[in-house]
N, C-alpha and C positions, 0 to 999 in steps of 0.2 A: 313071725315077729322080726323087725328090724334090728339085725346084730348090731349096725353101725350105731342105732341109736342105744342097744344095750350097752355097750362099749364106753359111752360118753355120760353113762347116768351116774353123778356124782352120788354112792351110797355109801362110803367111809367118813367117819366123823372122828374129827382132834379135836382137843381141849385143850389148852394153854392158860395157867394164871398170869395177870397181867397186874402192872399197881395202877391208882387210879390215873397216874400222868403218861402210862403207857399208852393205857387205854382213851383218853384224850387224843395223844396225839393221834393213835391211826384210826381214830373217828375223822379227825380232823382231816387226815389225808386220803381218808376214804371219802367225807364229802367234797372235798375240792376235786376228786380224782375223772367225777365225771361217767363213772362205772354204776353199771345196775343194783351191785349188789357186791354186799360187804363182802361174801365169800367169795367171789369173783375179782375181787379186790386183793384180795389176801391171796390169790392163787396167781395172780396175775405179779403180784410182788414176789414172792417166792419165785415160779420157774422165768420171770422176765425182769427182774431185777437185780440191779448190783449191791457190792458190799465192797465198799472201798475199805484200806486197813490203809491208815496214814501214821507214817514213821517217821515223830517227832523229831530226829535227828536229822533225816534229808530233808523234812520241810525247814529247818532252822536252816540247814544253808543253802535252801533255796530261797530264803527270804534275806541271808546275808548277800549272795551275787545281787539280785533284786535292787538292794537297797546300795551296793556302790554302783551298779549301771543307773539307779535312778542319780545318784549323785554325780556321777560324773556327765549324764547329759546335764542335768542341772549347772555346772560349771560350764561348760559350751552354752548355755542359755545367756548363762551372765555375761559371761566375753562377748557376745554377739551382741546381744543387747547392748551393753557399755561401749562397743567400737562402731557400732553400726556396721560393720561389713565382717565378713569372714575372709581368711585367706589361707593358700593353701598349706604354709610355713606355721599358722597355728592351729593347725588338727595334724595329729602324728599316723601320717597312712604308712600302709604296709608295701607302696609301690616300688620302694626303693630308690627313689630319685629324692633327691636334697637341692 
């Protein structure tokens, strides 16, 4: 008999209760997923997928930086556009010449 194929024959079986919109979704994301088969789906998200944990506090001030970098090109957008030209006396570089 083939050890290597004894080795790979899936004979353990889990059960999970799910509610009905759990179970929705990973219908859902099993048939987009393109995979033969729901179990191979599910075993394929377990040992090859991630699990992000997103910590509402660095996402807030990663959306505070975001949101003055958006603002402040947005003011260079205006000045350019209102002057038509750029020059070098109005963007504050860090070359140390004045």
């Amino acid at each position: 008999m083939n050890t290597k194929k004894q080795e790979n024959t899936h004979n353990r079986y889990m059960q999970i209760r799910l509610t009905q919109e759990e179970y929705d979704a990973i219908e859902h994301k099993f048939r987009n997923s393109g995979l033969k088969s729901r179990s191979e789906f599910i075993r394929t998200m377990i040992f090859k997928g991630h699990i992000v944990h997103l910590n509402q506090t660095e996402l807030q001030e990663i959306y505070r930086l975001v949101s003055t970098i958006t603002n402040n090109v947005n003011q260079i957008a205006v000045g350019v556009n209102s002057m038509g030209k750029i020059y070098a006396e109005n963007i504050g570089t860090n070359s140390g010449e004045n």
